[in-house]
KOLTORBA-942862 format. One record per residue (C-alpha): residue in one letter; x, y, z. Coordinates in steps of 0.05 Angstrom, whole numbers, plus 5000, padded with zeros to 4 digits. Layout:
<recs>
AXYZ;...
</recs>
This chain:
<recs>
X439454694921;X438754984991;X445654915033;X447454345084;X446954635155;X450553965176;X457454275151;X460454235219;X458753425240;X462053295166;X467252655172;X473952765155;X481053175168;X479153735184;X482954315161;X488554685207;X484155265237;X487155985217;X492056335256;X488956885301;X491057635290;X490058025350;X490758815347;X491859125409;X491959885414;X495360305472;X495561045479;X502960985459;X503760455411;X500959955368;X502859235365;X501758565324;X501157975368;X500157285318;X497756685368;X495556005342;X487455855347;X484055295368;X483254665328;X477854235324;X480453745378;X479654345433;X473054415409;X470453725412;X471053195473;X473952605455;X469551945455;X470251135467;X470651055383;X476551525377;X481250885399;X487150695432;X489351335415;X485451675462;X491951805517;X495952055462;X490352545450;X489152635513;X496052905529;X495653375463;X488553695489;X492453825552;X497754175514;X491954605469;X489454755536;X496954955561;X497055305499;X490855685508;X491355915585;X498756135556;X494656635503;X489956915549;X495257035596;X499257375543;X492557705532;X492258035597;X499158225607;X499858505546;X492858965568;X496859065635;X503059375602;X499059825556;X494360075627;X502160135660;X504660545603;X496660975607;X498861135679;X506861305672;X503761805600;X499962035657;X505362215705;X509462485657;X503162935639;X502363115711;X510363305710;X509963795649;X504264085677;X507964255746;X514364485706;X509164955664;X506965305728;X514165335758;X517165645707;X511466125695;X511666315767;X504366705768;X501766625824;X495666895860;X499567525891;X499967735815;X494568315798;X487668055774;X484268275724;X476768325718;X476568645785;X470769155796;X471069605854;X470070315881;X474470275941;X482570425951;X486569775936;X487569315985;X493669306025;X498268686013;X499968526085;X493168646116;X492168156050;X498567656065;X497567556144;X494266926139;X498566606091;X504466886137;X501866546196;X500865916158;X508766016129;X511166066195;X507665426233;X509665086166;X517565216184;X515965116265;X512164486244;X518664276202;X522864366255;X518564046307;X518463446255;X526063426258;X526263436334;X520962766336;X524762446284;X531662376325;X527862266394;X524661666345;X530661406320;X532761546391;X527261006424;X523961616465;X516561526475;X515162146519;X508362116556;X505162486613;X507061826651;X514661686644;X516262346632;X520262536692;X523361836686;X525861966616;X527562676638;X532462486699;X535561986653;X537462396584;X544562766579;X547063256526;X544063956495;X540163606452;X537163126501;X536063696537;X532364206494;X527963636472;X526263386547;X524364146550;X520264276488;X515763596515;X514863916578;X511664666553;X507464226506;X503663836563;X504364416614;X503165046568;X500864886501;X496664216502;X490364506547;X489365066513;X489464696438;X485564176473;X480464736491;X479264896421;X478764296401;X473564146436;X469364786427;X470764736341;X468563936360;X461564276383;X460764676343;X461464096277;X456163686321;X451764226317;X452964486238;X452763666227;X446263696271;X443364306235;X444963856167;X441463126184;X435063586207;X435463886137;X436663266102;X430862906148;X425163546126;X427663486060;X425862686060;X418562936093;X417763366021;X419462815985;X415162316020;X408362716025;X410063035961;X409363695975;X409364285928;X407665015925;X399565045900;X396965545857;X392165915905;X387566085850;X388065495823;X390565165748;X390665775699;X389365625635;X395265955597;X393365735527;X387166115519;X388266835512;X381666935542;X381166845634;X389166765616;X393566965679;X398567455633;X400868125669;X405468605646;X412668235668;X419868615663;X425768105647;X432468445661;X439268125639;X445068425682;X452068325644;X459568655649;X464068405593;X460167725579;X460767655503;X462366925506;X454166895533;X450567445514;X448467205451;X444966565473;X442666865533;X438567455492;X436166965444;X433366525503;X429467125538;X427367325473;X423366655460;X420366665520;X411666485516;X408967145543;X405067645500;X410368085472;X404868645493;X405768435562;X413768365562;X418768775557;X426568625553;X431869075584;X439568955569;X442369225616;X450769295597;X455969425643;X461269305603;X467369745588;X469969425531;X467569825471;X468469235431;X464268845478;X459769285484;X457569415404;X456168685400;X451468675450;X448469245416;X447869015344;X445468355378;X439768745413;X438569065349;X437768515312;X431668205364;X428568815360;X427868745281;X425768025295;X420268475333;X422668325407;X420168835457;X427568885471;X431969495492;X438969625506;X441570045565;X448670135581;X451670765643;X455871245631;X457071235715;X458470465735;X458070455806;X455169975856;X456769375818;X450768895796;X445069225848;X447170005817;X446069715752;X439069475772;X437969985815;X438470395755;X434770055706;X428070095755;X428570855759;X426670865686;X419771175682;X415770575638;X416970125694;X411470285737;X407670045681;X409369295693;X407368825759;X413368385760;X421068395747;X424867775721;X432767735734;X436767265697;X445067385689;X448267365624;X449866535628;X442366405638;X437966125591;X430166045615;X425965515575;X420965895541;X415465675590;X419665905643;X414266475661;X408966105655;X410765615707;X412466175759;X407966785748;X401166395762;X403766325830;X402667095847;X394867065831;X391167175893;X397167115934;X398467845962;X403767646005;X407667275964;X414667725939;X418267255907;X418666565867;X424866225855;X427765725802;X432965265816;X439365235773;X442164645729;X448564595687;X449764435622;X457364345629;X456463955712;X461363345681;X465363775636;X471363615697;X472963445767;X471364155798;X465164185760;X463063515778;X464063735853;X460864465846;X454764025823;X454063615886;X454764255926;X449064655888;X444264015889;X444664025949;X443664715964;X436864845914;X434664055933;X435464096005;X437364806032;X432765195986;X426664755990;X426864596064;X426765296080;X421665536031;X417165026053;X417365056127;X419465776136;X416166186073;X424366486073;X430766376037;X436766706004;X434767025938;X439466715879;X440867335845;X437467005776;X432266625753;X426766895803;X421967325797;X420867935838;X413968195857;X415369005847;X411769215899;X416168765956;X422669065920;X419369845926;X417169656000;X424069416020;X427869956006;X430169765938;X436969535913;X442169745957;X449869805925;X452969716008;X455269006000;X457668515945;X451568055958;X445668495934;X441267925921;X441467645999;X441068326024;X434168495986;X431667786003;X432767946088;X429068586069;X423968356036;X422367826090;X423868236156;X417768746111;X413168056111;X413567826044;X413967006037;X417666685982;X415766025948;X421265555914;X420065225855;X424264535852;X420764295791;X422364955754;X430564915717;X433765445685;X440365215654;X447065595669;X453965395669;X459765235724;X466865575734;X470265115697;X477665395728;X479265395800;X481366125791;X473966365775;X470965865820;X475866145873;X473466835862;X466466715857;X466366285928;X470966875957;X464767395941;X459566865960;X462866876030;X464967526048;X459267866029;X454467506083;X458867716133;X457768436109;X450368346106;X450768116185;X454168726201;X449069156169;X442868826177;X443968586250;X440269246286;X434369126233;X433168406245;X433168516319;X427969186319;X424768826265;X417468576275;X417567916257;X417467326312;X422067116354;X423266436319;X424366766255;X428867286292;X432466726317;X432266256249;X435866906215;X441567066255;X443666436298;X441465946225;X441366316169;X448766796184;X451966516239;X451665746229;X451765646158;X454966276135;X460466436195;X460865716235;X461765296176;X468365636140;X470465706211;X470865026241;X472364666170;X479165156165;X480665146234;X479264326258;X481764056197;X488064446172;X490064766235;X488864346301;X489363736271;X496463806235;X497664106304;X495463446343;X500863136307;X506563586345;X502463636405;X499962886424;X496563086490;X491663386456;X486662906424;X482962856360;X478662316366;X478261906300;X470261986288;X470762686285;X476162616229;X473561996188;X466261826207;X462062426218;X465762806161;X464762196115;X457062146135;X455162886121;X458562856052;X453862126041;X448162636061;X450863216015;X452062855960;X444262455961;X440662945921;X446562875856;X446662025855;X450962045796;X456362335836;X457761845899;X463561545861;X466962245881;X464462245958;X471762225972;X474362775928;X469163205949;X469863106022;X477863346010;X476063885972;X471464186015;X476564096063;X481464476017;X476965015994;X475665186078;X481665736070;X479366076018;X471866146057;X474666226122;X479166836089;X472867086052;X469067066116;X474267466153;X475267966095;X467068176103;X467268066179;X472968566197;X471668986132;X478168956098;X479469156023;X478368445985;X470968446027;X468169075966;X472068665904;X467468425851;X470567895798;X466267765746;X466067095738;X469466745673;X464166485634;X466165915566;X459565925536;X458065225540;X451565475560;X449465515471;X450264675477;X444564565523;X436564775513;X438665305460;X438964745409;X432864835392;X432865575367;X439365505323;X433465535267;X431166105293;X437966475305;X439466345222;X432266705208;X435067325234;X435067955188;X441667975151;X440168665135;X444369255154;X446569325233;X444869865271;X447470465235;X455870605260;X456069935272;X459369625205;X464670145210;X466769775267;X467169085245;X474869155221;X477569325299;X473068835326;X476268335284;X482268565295;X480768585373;X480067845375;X485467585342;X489568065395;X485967715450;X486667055418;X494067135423;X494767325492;X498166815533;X494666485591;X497666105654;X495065695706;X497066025771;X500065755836;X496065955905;X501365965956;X496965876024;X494465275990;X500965035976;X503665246041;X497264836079;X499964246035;X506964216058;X504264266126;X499663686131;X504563286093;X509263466139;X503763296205;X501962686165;X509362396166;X509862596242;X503262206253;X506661646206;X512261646264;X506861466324;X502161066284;X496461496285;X492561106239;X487061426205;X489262066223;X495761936177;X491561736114;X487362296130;X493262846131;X496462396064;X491162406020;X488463156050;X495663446044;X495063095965;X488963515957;X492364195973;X497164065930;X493863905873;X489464535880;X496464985894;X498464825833;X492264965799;X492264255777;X484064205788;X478764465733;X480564825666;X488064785649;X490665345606;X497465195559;
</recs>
């Protein structure tokens, strides 16, 4: 007999509904909560047959209902407790963390490791007078803090208008060396800070300027839909036959990269080119023998796989990354081949990648160079990769394509383009004389009349510094060595025969505003004149330039990564917080000094293997398991034992002292613009002080036990 669907309208007691068993789980504990359900009389509205008893039940559905708010308020206080206890697991997290670094006391004056260079070491006060200066306004800006917070507690309000009043009418030293100090400020020291102020105040109007018309060509591209056209037209690449296939070199620059290599080779090894037509060069740095036999037997295997695939490694290592290229196209067989391909040892090209980028050379004489943008396989791995992401959008989206649109001209990468051999012969080759080889052959190349083409629908997958120590080191090389390049290159741009516009696009756009003008205001307006504002009140700051423009070019910034805006704000502070380490870069290459010719290799995790390499895990279990390269299995034992002595090293996050030295300082402006009620200039100096110290203590990015 087929069941009665009429179960629930069946006359009767009904029976007393179960108890409820909630489970509630917390990231500390687990509890047990046992409430009483609903019964049937919460469920159903009473009618005109239920009686005279109908108050009666009235009065007990009430009570249910009593009973019921009374459970979901339990409910949500019990969730509340377990989201209190969340947050105090995560101060107490926070805490050991800070203990950690105290008590390991490495800080960033400690010798690095990983450091390439050719010149004399650096000398530590040329190397400590910034964070000196910053030491000593700290401990002036303490005192000065002291001095405003008994003339507060006092009821002194010093302005330019009372001041003789309040002058005539105070007694005692103290009274006296205060009365003082206010007048120096408004007679000596408040022009001249109000000066600067106003000249770094024009200068952000004109780098925020430069930025909305970059933004604005950027929405033009988008709008008409503009891309770079094949001059010759679609080439079909599937037909061997009328196929566009020239003879391409592919070069993969490493030093001490074994967390990458691997993927990395097998990548450029599955690239879709005739294997006739392509040839691989290795080309090893490293001077870890370990390191370097596992590149080798790794090479070795490709080559049995029957990769056109060679290894090189130099017995002389100078010149950093460009000497290694530089030596790799002296090699006799490479006049053979039309193009060069560059991709470091964290890149992995899709194996179209050529395919989508050589056609662009056919019947396009002038054209030197075609670059790929970048994308990340480990962008949301944490917070400082999530903000290196909106930076780099922004930069291939916006900065890239605007100026390989509109001006044919933009800073090579240093990977994932390729070169045109005859533009890298023309303009003088690779040149070893700065720490930025691939800008400096990119100005070359375009002061000789070569155009460039960017390729924004073209990715080839990388990975981010996932610790602020790497990232710190990388952005210190990206910065100084520009300012090298300016020095060098500024007598050939100027006899140069290109037009005045571009003359003028390279040195006043290209070096001065974006790569000098930038670091320079950002440091300066934001961590220097405005803490100093605080202790200096004649001198204004007016709000907009602290809250509304900043907040309006980070909406811009952060509008070609969309998944990002929830961190507008943290990126906006730590852009703020990263200006001292650019503005020391940019003074390192500027004046020359010793950190300017460092190279730091930077730390790669090989998250890179999780991304488009999934698909050739197949084809990395297919290779010959035959014997390795002969001398090579000897060696197995002490690379073995190699790792496990690197795997027991001990690492520690470090502390950087002019970052925490910047963060006692605006904390301490911040509670002197707490005393006059500054506003948004307090919340600014709160939450921006926050920010250095959270970087000082290293507390941002990868965190190492």
């Amino acid at each position: 007999m087929a069941p009665s669907f009429d179960w629930w309208a069946a006359k009767g007691t009904a029976a007393p509904p179960a108890a409820v068993v909630v489970k509630m789980e917390n990231p500390n504990n687990w509890s047990m909560v046992e409430l009483e359900g609903p019964t049937a009389d919460d469920l159903f509205p009473l009618t005109a047959a239920d009686g005279a008893g109908g108050d009666s039940n009235k009065t007990a559905r009430r009570n249910k209902n009593a009973k019921q708010l009374t459970w979901v308020l339990l409910l949500k206080a019990h969730r509340a407790a377990g989201c209190l206890n969340s947050l105090a697991a995560a101060f107490l997290t926070l805490a050991a963390a800070v203990r950690r670094r105290v008590a390991a006391g490495k800080t960033d004056n400690d010798n690095d490791t990983g450091v390439i260079t050719n010149r004399p070491p650096e000398n530590l006060t040329v190397k400590s007078r910034i964070y000196s200066a910053i030491k000593v306004f700290l401990w002036v800006s303490l005192v000065l803090l002291g001095f405003e917070m008994a003339a507060y507690y006092k009821g002194w309000h010093f302005t330019a208008a009372n001041l003789q009043f309040k002058y005539t009418s105070v007694l005692g030293l103290f009274d006296l060396l205060y009365s003082k100090w206010v007048l120096i400020r408004v007679g000596y020291l408040a022009p001249p800070l109000q000066f600067l102020t106003n000249a770094c105040i024009v200068l952000f109007l004109v780098q925020s300027l430069d930025r909305l018309v970059l933004c604005l060509g950027c929405l033009w591209i988008k709008l008409k839909k503009i891309k770079p056209v094949l001059k010759g037209g679609a080439v079909d690449l599937e037909s061997g036959e009328g196929g566009y296939f020239p003879m391409v070199l592919v070069q993969i620059p490493m030093c001490n990269e074994k967390e990458v290599y691997q993927q990395s080779i097998a990548a450029v090894c599955n690239l879709d080119w005739p294997k006739s037509k392509l040839l691989i060069q290795v080309l090893d740095d490293s001077d870890d023998p370990v390191t370097q036999l596992l590149i080798k037997e790794e090479v070795h295997k490709w080559q049995q796989e029957g990769a056109n695939i060679i290894y090189r490694h130099r017995i002389i290592r100078e010149g950093y990354k460009a000497g290694n290229l530089k030596s790799a196209m002296n090699c006799s067989y490479v006049k053979d081949y039309e193009f060069v391909t560059i991709f470091d040892a964290d890149f992995q090209p899709a194996p179209d990648f050529l395919q989508r980028t050589v056609p662009h050379f056919k019947d396009n004489e002038e054209l030197g160079l075609v670059q790929a943008r970048w994308s990340f396989v480990n962008k949301d791995e944490n917070l400082l990769t999530r903000l290196q992401n909106v930076n780099l959008a922004f930069h291939f989206e916006v900065e890239q394509q605007v100026n390989g649109v509109f001006l044919n001209f933009f800073g090579f990468n240093g990977t994932a383009g390729v070169w045109r051999i005859k533009a890298l012969e023309e303009s003088g080759g690779w040149l070893e004389r700065t720490t930025v080889e691939d800008m400096d052959i990119a100005v070359r190349a375009h002061l000789h009349g070569w155009k460039f083409i960017f390729l924004n629908d073209v990715e080839c997958q990388c990975e981010l510094p996932e610790s602020y120590e790497a990232y710190r080191k990388q952005q210190h090389r990206w910065h100084s060595g520009p300012m090298q390049l300016f020095r060098l290159c500024l007598p050939a741009v100027i006899r140069s025969k290109i037009s005045i516009w571009k003359k003028a696009n390279m040195i006043f756009l290209f070096f001065l505003l974006r790569k000098l003008i930038l670091p320079f205001y950002s440091f300066t307006l934001f961590c220097i004149i405005l803490p100093m504002t605080m202790f200096i009140p004649e001198a204004q700051l007016p709000a907009w330039v602290v809250c509304y423009v900043p907040a309006a070019m980070s909406f811009l910034n952060i509008l070609p990564a969309p998944k990002s805006f929830p961190f507008i704000v943290p990126y906006l502070l730590f852009e703020n917080t990263m200006s001292v380490t650019k503005f020391n870069a940019m003074i390192s290459g500027l004046f020359q000094l010793g950190s300017a010719y460092e190279w730091v290799v930077t730390k790669k995790s090989g998250r890179s293997s999780e991304g488009d390499l999934t698909t050739l895990l197949d084809k990395e279990k297919k290779h010959h398991r035959g014997g390795s390269e002969p001398g090579l299995d000897e060696m197995k034992e002490e690379i073995e034992q190699q790792e496990r002595r690197d795997s027991k090293k001990k690492k520690h996050n470090r502390m950087y002292t002019k970052e925490l030295a910047l963060a006692f300082l605006l904390l301490t402006a911040s509670a002197r613009s707490l005393l006059s009620a500054q506003g948004i200039h307090f919340y600014f100096l709160l939450f921006q002080g926050i920010s250095f110290l959270l970087v000082g203590l290293d507390l941002v990015g990868e965190q190492i036990e």
